[in-house]
C-alpha beads as a LAMMPS data file, in Angstrom:
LAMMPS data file: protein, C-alpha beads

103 atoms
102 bonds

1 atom types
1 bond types

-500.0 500.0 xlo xhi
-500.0 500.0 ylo yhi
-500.0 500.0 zlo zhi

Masses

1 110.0

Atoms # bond

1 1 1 -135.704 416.105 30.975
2 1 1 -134.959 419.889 31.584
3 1 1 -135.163 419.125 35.538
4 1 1 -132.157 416.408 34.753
5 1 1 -130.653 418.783 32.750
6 1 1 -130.361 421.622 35.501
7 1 1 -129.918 419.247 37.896
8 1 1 -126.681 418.371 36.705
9 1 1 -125.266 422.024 35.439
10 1 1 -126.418 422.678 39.673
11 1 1 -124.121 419.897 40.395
12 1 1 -121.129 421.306 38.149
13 1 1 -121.319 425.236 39.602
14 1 1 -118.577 424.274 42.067
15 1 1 -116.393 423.366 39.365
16 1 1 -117.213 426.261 37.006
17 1 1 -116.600 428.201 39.651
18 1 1 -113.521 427.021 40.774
19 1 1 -111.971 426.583 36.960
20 1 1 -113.045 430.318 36.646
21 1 1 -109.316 431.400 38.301
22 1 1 -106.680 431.302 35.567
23 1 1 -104.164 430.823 38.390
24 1 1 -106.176 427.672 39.496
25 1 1 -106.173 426.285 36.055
26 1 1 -102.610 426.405 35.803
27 1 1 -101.928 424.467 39.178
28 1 1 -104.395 422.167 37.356
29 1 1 -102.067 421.809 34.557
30 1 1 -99.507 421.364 36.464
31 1 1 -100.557 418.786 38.314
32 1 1 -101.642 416.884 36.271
33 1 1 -97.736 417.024 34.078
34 1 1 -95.886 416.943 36.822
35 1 1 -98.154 414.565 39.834
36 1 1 -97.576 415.560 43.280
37 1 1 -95.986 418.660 43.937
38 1 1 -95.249 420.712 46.609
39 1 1 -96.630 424.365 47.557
40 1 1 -93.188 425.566 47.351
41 1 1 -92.758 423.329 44.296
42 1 1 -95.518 424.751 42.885
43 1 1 -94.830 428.806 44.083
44 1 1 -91.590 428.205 42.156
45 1 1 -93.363 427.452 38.890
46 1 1 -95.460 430.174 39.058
47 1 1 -95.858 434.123 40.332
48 1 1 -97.635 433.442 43.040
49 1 1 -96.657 433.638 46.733
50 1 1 -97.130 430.592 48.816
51 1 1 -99.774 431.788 51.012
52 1 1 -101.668 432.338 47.478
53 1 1 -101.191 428.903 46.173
54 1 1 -101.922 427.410 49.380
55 1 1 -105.393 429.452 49.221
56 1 1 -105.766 428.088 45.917
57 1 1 -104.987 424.096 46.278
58 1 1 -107.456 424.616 49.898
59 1 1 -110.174 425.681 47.305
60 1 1 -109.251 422.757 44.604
61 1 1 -109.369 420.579 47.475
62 1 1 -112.765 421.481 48.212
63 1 1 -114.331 420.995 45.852
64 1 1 -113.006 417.645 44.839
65 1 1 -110.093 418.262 42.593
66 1 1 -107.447 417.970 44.523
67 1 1 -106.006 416.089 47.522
68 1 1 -102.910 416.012 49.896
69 1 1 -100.381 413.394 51.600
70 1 1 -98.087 414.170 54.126
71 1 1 -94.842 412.397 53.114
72 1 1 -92.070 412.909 55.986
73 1 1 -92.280 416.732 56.153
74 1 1 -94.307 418.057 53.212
75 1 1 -97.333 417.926 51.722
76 1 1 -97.915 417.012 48.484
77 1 1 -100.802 417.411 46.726
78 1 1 -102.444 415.584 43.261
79 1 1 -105.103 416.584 41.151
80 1 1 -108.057 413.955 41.181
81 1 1 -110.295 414.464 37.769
82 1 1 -112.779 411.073 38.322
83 1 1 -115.754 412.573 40.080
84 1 1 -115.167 416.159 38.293
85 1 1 -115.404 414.517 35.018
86 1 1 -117.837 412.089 35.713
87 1 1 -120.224 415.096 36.867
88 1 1 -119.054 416.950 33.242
89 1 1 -119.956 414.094 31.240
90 1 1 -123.634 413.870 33.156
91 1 1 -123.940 417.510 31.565
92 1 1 -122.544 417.364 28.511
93 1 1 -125.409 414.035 27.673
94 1 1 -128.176 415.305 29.019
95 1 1 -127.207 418.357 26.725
96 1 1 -126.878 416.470 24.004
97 1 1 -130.025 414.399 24.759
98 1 1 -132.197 417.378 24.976
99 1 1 -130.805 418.959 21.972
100 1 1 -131.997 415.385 20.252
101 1 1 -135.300 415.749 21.206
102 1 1 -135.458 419.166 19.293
103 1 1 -133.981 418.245 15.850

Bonds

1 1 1 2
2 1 2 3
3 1 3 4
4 1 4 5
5 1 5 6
6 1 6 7
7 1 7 8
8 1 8 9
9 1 9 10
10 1 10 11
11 1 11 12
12 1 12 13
13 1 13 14
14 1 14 15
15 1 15 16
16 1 16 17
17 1 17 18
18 1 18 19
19 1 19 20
20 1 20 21
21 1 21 22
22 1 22 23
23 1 23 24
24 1 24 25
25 1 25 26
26 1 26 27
27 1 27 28
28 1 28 29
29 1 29 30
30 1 30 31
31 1 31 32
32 1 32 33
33 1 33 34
34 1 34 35
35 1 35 36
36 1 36 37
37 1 37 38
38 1 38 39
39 1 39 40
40 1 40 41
41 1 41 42
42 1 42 43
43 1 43 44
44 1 44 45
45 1 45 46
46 1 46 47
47 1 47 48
48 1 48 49
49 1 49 50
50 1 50 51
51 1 51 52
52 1 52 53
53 1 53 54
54 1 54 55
55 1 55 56
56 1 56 57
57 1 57 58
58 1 58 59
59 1 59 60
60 1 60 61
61 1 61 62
62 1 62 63
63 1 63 64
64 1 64 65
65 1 65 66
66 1 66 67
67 1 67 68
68 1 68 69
69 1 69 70
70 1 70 71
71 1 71 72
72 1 72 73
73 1 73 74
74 1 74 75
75 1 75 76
76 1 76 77
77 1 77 78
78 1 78 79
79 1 79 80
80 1 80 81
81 1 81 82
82 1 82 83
83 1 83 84
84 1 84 85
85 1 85 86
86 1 86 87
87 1 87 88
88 1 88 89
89 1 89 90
90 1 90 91
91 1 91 92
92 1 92 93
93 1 93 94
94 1 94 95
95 1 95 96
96 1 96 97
97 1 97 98
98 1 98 99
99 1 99 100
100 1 100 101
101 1 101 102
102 1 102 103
């Protein structure tokens, strides 16, 4: 059981990781109120310059979390949550599992 249990917190470090940046979060967020957006859409929501968002969505992407279509001249990009979610939930029940077996 403790095997499965690292197993899958191994398999979430790319997301920890990634969620770590606040800035990354908040494109998150964004996404995920607003659907596709933009770089530039995105640079005018936030602080950020577009070479730093464009950094940022090139990490989300990945990793998993985020994807991009060209539609005539830009790219937009969505925020995908199945597989990042899926691997969270593997955690958070093995977690609970093995914190069963103690009580």
């Amino acid at each position: 059981m403790t095997d499965k249990v690292l197993t899958h917190f191994r398999e979430c470090i790319p997301i920890f990781q990634a969620m770590l940046d606040p800035y990354r979060q908040d494109i998150v967020v964004m996404l995920c109120e607003h659907g596709a957006l933009t770089v530039k859409q995105i640079t005018d929501r936030t602080t950020l310059s577009r070479s730093a968002i464009s950094h940022h969505l090139q990490v989300l992407k990945a990793i998993g979390l985020a994807s991009s279509d060209k539609r005539g001249t830009e790219q937009y990009y969505t925020v995908h949550l199945t597989e990042a979610t899926h691997l969270l939930k593997n955690l958070v029940t093995s977690l609970e599992e093995k914190n069963q077996e103690l009580s």
